[in-house]
PAVEXTI-77198 format. One line per 4 residues: number of its first residue (from 0); for each residue x, y, z of C-alpha. Coordinates in nm, 2 decimals. Layout:
BEGIN
NUM> X:Y:Z; ...
This chain:
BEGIN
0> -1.50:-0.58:-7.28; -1.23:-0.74:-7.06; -1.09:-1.01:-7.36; -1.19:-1.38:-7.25
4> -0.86:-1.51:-7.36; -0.63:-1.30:-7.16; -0.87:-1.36:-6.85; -0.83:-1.73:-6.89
8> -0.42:-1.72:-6.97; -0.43:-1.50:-6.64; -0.54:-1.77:-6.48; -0.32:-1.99:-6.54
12> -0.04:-1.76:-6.40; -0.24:-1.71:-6.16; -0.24:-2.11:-6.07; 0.13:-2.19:-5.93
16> 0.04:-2.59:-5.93; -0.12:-2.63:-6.23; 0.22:-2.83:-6.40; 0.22:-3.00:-6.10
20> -0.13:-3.16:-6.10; -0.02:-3.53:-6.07; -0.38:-3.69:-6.12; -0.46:-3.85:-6.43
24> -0.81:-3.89:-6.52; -1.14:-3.71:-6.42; -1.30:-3.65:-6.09; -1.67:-3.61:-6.09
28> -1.72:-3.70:-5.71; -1.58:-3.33:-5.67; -1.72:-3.14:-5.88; -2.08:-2.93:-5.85
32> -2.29:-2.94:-6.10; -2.35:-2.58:-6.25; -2.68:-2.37:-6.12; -2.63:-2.61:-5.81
36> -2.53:-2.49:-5.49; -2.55:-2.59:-5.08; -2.94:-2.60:-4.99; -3.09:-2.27:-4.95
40> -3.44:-2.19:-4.79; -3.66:-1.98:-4.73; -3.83:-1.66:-4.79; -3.48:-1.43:-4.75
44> -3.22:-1.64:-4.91; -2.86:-1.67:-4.75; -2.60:-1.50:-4.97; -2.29:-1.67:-5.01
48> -1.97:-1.51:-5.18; -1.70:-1.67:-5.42; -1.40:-1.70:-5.33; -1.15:-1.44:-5.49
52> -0.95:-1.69:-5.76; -1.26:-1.83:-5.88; -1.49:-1.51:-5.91; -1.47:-1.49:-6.25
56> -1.75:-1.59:-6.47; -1.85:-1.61:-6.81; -2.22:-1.57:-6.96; -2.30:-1.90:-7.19
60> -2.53:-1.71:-7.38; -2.67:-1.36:-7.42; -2.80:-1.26:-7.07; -3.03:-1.00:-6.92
64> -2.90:-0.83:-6.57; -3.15:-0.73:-6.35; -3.16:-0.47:-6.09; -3.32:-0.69:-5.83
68> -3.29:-1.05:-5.84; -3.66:-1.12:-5.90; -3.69:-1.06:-6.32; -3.88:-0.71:-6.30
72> -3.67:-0.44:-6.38; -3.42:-0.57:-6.66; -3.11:-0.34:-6.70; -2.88:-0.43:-6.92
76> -2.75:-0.76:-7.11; -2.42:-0.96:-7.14; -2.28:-1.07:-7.50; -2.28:-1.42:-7.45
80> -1.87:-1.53:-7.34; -1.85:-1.16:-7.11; -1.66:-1.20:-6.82; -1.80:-1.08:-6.53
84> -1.70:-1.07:-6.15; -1.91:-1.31:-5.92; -1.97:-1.09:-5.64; -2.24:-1.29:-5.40
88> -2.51:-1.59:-5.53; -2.78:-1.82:-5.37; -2.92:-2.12:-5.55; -3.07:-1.95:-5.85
92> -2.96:-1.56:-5.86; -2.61:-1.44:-5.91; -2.50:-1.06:-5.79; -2.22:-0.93:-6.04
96> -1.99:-0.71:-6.20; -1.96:-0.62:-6.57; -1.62:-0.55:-6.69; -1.76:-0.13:-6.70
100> -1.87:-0.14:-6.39; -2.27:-0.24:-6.40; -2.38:-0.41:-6.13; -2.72:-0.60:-6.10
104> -2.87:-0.98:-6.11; -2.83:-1.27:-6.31; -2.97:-1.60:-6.34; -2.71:-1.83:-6.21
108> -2.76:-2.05:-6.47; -2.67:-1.84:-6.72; -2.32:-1.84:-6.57; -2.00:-2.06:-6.56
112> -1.65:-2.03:-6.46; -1.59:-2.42:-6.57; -1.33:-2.35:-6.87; -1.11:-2.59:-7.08
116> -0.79:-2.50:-7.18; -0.56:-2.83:-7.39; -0.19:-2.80:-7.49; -0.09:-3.00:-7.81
120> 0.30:-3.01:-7.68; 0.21:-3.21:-7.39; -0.14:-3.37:-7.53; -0.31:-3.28:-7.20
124> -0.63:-3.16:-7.11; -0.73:-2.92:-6.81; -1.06:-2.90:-6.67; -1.04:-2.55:-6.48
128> -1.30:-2.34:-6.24; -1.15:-2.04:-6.23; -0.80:-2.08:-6.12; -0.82:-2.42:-6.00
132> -0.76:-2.71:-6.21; -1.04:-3.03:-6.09; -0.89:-3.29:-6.34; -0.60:-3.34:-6.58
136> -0.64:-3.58:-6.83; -0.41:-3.77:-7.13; -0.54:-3.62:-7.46; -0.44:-3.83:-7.79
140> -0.37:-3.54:-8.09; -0.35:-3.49:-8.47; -0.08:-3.62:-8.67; 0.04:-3.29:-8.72
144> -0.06:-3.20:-8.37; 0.28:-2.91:-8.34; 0.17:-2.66:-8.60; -0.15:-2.43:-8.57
148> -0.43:-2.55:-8.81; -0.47:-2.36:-9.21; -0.70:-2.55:-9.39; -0.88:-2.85:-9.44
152> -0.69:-3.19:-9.45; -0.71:-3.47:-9.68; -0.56:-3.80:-9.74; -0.42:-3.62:-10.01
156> -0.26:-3.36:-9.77; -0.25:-3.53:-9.42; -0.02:-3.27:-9.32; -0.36:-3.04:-9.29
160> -0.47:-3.26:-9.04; -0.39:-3.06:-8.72; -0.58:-2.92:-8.38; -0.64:-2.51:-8.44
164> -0.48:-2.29:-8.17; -0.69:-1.99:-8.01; -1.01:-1.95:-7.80; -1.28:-2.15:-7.89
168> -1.62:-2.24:-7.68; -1.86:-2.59:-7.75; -2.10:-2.51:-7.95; -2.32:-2.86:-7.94
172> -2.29:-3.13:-7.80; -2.30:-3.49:-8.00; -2.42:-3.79:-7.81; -2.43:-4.03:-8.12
176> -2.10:-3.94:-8.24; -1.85:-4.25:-8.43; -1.64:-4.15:-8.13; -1.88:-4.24:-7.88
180> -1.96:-3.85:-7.78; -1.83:-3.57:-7.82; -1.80:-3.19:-7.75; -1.83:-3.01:-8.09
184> -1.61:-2.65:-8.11; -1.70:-2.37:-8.31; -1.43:-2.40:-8.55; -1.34:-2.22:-8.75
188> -1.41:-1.91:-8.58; -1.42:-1.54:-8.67; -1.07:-1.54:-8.61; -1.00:-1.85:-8.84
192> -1.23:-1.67:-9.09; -1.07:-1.36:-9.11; -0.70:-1.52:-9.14; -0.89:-1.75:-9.44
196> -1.05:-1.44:-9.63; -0.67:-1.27:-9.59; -0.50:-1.57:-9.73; -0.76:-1.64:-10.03
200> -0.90:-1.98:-9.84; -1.27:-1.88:-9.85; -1.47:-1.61:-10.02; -1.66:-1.28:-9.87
204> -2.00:-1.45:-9.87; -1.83:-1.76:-9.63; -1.68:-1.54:-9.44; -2.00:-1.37:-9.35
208> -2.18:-1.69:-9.25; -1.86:-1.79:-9.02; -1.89:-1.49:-8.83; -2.27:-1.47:-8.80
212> -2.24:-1.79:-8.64; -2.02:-1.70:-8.40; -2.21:-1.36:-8.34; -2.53:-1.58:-8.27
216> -2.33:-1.88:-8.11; -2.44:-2.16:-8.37; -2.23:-2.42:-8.54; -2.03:-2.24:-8.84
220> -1.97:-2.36:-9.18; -1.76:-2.68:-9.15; -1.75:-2.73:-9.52; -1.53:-2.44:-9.66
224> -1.15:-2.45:-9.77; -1.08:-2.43:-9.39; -1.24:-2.72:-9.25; -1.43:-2.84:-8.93
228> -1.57:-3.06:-8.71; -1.28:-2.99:-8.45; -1.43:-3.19:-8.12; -1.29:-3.30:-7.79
232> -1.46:-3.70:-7.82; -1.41:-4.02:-7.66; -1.22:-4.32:-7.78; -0.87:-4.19:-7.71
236> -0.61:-4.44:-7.57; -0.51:-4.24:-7.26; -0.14:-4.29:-7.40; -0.12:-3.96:-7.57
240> -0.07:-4.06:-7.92; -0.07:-3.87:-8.26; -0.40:-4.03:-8.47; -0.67:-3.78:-8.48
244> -0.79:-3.57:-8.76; -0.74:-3.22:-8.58; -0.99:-3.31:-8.31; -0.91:-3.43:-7.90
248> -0.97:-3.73:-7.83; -0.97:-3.86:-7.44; -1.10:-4.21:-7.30; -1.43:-4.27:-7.26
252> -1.49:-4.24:-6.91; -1.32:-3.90:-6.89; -1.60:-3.80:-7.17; -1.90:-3.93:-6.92
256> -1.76:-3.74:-6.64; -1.77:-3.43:-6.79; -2.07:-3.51:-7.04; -2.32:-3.36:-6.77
260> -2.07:-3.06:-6.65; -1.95:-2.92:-6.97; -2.20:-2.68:-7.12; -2.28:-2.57:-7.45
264> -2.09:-2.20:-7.44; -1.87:-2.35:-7.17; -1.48:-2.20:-7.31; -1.19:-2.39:-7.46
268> -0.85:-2.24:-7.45; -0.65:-2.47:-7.72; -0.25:-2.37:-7.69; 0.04:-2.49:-7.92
């Protein structure tokens, strides 16, 4: 399998004008929701195609592929965060292209190519389909927001207190949360637990239950050595400040604007 993160880091090569997106803020009156498309009718559906920078998809969850696009002859499945190439859709089927070469039918709504990807130099945040970015918005950061998170901070050790780095996807979605809402990431990850078990931080049995999560995309252990509860939530400033806790905090209006776009499984891309 094609790796997710190179894809998306490909991307942004491939994206000349992301530094120089000058909006600040969000822009729901352009975006489409996902599984939503222009009106389609009747009994022979109208193909449309994608176009080529933003063919790239990702499977939110594990997904059957069909040889027809009508649910009868299932053919193989998709690890849930494949890539796969968008070749043709309609309102509710999706022709593609796995990274070995099958070819066969998906349910649209299985796929996204909405990704996040954040950078703690410049405390921004970048709403991406495919290749193009559809909103850049302030991002307030830990107060150790330049190194890579290790383990769990403390008031004891505030210096613990940082955003991870790596490739990370929303794994539920809090809409009571004491920062207004927020997206919840799956940290720590397999990668985070394997760096942990290396370094002494957790033991074999936590290590286990951090990667079975991720295998079965459900919220890890947030309670070991390493920490948790790394979100992207409301109630940030919009000034770019240094006060969070490891998480990514935006204003509130940027949260409801992506609150109905951002999907659990949907990617985040967090870079130093």
């Amino acid at each position: 399998m094609r790796s997710l993160c190179l894809i998306l880091m490909s991307l942004v090569v491939a994206s000349p004008a992301l530094m120089a997106q000058t909006h600040v803020g969000p822009q729901p009156q352009g975006w489409i929701a996902e599984g939503t498309s222009a009106a389609i009718g009747g009994a022979a559906p109208d193909w449309m195609t994608s176009p080529e920078e933003n063919a790239v998809y990702y499977a939110l969850e594990r997904t059957t592929v069909f040889a027809t696009p009508d649910s009868s002859q299932p053919y193989v499945e998709l690890d849930a965060g494949e890539p796969v190439d968008m070749l043709r859709f309609t309102h509710s089927w999706a022709e593609v292209k796995s990274s070995d070469g099958a070819r066969g039918f998906v349910n649209r709504d299985a796929l996204t190519n909405l990704w996040i990807r954040i950078s703690k130099r410049s405390k921004t945040v970048w709403i991406h389909r495919g290749a193009d970015v559809e909103a850049t918005i302030p991002a307030d950061m830990a107060y150790n927001f330049f190194l890579d998170k290790e383990r769990r901070g403390s008031r004891v050790e505030p210096d613990h207190w940082r955003t991870p780095e790596g490739l990370y996807f929303v794994v539920s979605k809090n809409a009571q949360s004491r920062f207004y809402k927020a997206f919840v990431l799956n940290y720590p990850s397999a990668n985070d637990a394997r760096d942990g078990l290396s370094r002494g931080l957790i033991s074999e049995h936590q290590y286990a239950s951090i990667l079975q999560a991720e295998e079965r995309r459900t919220t890890p252990p947030m309670d070991t050595a390493l920490g948790g509860w790394i979100e992207i939530h409301g109630e940030g400033t919009g000034a770019r400040t240094t006060w969070t806790r490891g998480c990514v905090a935006i204003k509130n209006d940027a949260i409801d604007a992506l609150w109905d776009t951002v999907r659990i499984g949907t990617p985040v891309l967090i870079e130093s």
